[in-house]
N, C-alpha and C positions, 0 to 999 in steps of 0.2 A: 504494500500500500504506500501508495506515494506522501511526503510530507510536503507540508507549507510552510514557511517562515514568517509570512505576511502576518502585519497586522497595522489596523486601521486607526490613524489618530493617535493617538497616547496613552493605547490601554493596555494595561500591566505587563512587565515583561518576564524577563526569568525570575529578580529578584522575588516579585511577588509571586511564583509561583515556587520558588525556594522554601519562601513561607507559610506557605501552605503545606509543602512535606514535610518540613519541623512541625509544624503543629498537631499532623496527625502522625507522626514516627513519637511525638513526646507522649499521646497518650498511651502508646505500646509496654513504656518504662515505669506510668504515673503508679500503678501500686508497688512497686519494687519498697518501700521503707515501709508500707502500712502491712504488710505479712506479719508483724508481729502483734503487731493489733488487731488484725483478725483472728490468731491465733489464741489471744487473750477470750475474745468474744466467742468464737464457733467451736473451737478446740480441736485440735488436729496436728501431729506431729510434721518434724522436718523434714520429712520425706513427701506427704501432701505438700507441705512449699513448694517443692521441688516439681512435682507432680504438676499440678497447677501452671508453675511456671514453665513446664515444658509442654502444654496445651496449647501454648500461644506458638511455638514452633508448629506446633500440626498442623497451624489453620495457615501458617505463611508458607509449610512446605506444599500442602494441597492447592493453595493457592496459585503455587507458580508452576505446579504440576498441570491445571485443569485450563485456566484461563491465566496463565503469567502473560500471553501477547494478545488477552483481548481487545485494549486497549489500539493496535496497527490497523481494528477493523473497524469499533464502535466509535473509535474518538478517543482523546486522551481525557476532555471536559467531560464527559457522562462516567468516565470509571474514577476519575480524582470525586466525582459528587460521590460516587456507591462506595469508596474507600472512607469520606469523609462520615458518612449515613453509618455505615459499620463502627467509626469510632464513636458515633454518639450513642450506638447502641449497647456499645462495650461499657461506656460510663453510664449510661442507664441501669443494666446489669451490676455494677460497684454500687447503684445509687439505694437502690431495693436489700441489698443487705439479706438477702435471703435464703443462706447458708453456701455448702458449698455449691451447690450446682449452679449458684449463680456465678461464684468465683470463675468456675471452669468455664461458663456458655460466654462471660465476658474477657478472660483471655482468651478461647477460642476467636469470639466474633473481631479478637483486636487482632489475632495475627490474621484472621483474614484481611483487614485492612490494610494491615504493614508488607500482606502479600501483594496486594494491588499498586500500595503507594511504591514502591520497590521496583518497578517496570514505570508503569505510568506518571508515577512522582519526576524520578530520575530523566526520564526521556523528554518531559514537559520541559522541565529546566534547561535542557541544552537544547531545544529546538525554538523556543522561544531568545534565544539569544544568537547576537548579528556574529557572524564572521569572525570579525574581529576579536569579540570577545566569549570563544567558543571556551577556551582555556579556563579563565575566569569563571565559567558557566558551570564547567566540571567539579571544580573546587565548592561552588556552591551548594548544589546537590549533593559532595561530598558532606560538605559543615550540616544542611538541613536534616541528611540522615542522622549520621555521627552525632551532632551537635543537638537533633530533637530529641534520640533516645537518652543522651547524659541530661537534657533539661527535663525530663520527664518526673526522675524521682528529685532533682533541685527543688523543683515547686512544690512536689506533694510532700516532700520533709518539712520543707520551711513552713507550709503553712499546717500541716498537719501539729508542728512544735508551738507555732507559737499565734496560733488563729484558732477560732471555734470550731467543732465539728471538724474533726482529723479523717473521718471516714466519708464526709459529703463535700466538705467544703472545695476540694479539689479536684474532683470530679466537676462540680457544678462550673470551676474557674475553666476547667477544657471542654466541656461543651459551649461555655462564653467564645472561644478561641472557636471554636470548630465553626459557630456559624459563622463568625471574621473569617475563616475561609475560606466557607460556602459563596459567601458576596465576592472573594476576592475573585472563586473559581469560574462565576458569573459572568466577570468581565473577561477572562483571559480568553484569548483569540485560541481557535482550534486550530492543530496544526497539521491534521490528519485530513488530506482531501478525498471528499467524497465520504465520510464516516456514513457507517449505515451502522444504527446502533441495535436492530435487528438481527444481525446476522447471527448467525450458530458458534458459539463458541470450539475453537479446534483446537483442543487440548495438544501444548509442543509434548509431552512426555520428554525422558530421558535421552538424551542422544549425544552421544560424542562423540565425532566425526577419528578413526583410525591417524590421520594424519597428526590429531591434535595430544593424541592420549600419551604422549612423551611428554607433552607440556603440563596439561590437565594434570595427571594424580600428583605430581610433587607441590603444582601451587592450589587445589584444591587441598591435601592434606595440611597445606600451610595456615590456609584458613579454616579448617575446620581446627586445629590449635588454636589460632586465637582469636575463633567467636569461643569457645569452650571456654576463655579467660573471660569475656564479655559474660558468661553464660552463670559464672562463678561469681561474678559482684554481682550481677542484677538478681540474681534467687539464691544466695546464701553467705555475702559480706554483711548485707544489716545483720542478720544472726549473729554471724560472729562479734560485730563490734557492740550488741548488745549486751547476748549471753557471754563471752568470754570477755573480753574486755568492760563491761559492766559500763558501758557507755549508752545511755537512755536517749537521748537527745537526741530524734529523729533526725533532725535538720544534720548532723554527724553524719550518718547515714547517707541522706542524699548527694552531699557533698562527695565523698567517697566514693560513691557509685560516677556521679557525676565527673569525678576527675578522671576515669579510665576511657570513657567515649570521649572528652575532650582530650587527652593524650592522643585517640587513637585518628581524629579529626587533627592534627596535628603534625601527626606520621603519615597521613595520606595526603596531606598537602608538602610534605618532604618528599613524595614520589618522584614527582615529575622533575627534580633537581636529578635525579640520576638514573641510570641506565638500571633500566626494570634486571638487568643479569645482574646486577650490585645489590639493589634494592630487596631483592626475594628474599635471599640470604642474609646479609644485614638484620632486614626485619625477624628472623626467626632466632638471628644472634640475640637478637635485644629482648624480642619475646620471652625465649630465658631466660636472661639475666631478670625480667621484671619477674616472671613462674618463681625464681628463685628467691626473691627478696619478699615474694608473696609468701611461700612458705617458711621464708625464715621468719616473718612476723605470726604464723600461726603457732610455729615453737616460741619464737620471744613473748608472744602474746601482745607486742606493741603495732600503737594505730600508726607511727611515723611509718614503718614500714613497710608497712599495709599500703597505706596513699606513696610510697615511694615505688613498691611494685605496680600498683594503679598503673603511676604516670608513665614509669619505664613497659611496662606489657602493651599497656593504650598503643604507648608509640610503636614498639614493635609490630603489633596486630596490623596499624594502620598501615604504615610502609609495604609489609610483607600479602595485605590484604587489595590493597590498590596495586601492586607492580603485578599479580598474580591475576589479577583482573583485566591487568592492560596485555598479559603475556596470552593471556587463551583466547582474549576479542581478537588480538592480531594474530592468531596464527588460527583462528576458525577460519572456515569461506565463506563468502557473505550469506550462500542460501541454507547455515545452518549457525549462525553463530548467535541467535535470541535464545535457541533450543541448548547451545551449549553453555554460554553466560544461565541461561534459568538451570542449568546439570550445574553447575558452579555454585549458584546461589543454593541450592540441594544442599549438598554438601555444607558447605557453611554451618547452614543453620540446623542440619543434625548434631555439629559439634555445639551448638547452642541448647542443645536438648537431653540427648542422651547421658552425657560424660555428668551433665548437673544431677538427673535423676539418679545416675551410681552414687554420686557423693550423698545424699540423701538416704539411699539407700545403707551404706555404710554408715552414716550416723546411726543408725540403730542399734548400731552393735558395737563399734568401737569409738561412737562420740563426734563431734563435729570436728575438733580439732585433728586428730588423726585421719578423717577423713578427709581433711580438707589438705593434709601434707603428702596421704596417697593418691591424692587427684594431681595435684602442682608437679609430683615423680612422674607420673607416668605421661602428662604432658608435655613435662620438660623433656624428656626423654622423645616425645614425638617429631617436637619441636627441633631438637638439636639432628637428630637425625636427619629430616627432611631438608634442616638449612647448609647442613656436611655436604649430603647428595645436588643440593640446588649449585652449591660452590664451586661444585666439582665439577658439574655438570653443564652450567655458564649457561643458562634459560634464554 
């Protein structure tokens, strides 16, 4: 399907459609610090956290499985409204408080969203920007992901800490957001000619083209290490810096959380300074070194450490998650590389899922702590592997 760049007059361009994907990627993250206040309230151990929070990977992995490129045929402006409709459903869901299955049908209904925003978000932003400023464009859609998931639990800490109603009140502030998005998504020019938002959805499924799969599995496994670092602060650091560290203070929390997607939005704007065959490796150098410092704050039991592997993993993840990104779009062919980018995004976000649900799982038996130092081993170990063979190997 053919795109258009055109638009009429002076109406919104990438920037405000950048804003639009931060606003709906931040409510993907907004209960990430309230899990312990649900826990208070519903009752349910660490492994439900876990659980729960890997519900919202289902609905973005299904997502980019069934319709990740329906958006090439409907329009990019009717699937950013159903992605937006889906976060206000998500927070409706938080808003009714009505045990768990509400937990679970509203991180479900979130990663559906974050699966649609994820194609259609991204694509909207660089297609609405001129020529010139294609580069620039990249970087934004990078910060609105990166940068909405870390403002997610920002907001819902802070105001959850030190504002009324810790369980409504921030829900209620990203539905305010959401309809600011809806208007904004109103005015943005379609870039998609010809959208027929009828058509059938044609599911891309899995594919990775024989040519690409030298490239594919080492920076796939790259990123599936360090979303599993993303996967680790957003469904089980407030834990720890509550229950171990005896630190109460939501707003701690968010922060926290927040400072590894800003690391990581920070590492993916270092990409493009160097040669994506430097760049994979590096990122998985540094990934380590933050899995390490993460883990040694789970033995030290201190929070410096903790926000120092934050910032160092972030940065890793991002560097090693955008060169790895740019290494399999340019070595796809053009009539298959949406199908291999969404095989990509797959991958990913099963490291955002499953590795969180083991650690959960082994809190049951040997404790959050040890669990959380046999999760960072065997990561690190992922990690160092893949970045030995990426070095070697010159991507």
């Amino acid at each position: 399907m053919t795109t258009t760049t055109s638009r009429r007059g002076s109406r919104p361009g990438y920037k405000s459609a950048a804003a639009v994907f931060a606003i709906g990627m931040a409510g993907t993250t907004l209960p990430t610090p309230l899990y312990g206040l649900y826990r208070e309230e519903i009752g349910f151990s660490e492994l439900m956290v876990t659980v729960i929070f890997a519900s919202y990977a289902v609905g973005v992995i299904a997502t980019l499985l069934l319709v990740g490129n329906y958006s090439d045929e409907a329009g990019r402006r009717p699937v950013l409204f159903c992605a937006l409709g889906l976060a206000a459903a998500s927070a409706g869901c938080f808003l009714l408080e009505g045990g768990l299955p509400f937990l679970f049908a509203g991180r479900l209904l979130s990663g559906f969203s974050a699966g649609l925003l994820s194609g259609a978000g991204t694509v909207t932003v660089l297609e609405l920007a001129r020529p010139e400023r294609k580069s620039r464009a990249g970087f934004a859609a990078t910060a609105a992901n990166m940068g909405g998931l870390g403002c997610g639990p920002l907001l819902s800490g802070l105001l959850a800490e030190y504002a009324p109603m810790p369980l409504t009140l921030p829900f209620l502030v990203h539905l305010g957001l959401v309809c600011v998005a809806c208007v904004i998504v109103l005015f943005l020019p379609e870039t998609v000619a010809h959208a027929r938002l009828r058509t059938r959805p044609r599911p891309p499924g899995l594919y990775v083209p024989p040519q690409v799969r030298g490239v594919f599995t080492p920076s796939a496994l790259a990123a599936f290490a360090g979303f599993s670092l993303l996967g680790l602060f957003t469904a089980v650091a407030p834990s720890f810096v509550a229950q171990t560290l005896d630190i109460t203070n939501l707003a701690v929390s968010g922060v926290v959380v927040f400072s590894v997607f800003l690391a990581s939005t920070v590492g993916q704007s270092l990409t493009g300074k160097l040669p994506v065959s430097a760049a994979l490796p590096l990122g998985c150098l540094v990934l380590v070194l933050g899995l390490l410092l993460v883990g040694a704050s789970l033995w030290a039991e201190a929070l410096p450490l903790l926000v120092a592997g934050a910032a160092c993993g972030g940065l890793g993840q991002g560097l090693s998650f955008r060169a790895g990104l740019t290494a399999v779009g340019d070595a796809a062919p053009p009539a298959h590389r949406a199908a291999t980018i969404s095989s990509f995004f797959v991958v990913a976000y099963t490291g955002i899922s499953l590795p969180v649900v083991g650690v959960g799982a082994l809190t049951m038996w040997v404790g959050l702590d040890a669990a959380g130092l046999i999760f960072t081993a065997c990561v690190t170990v992922l990690a160092a592997t893949t970045g030995v063979y990426l070095a070697r190997r010159k991507v």
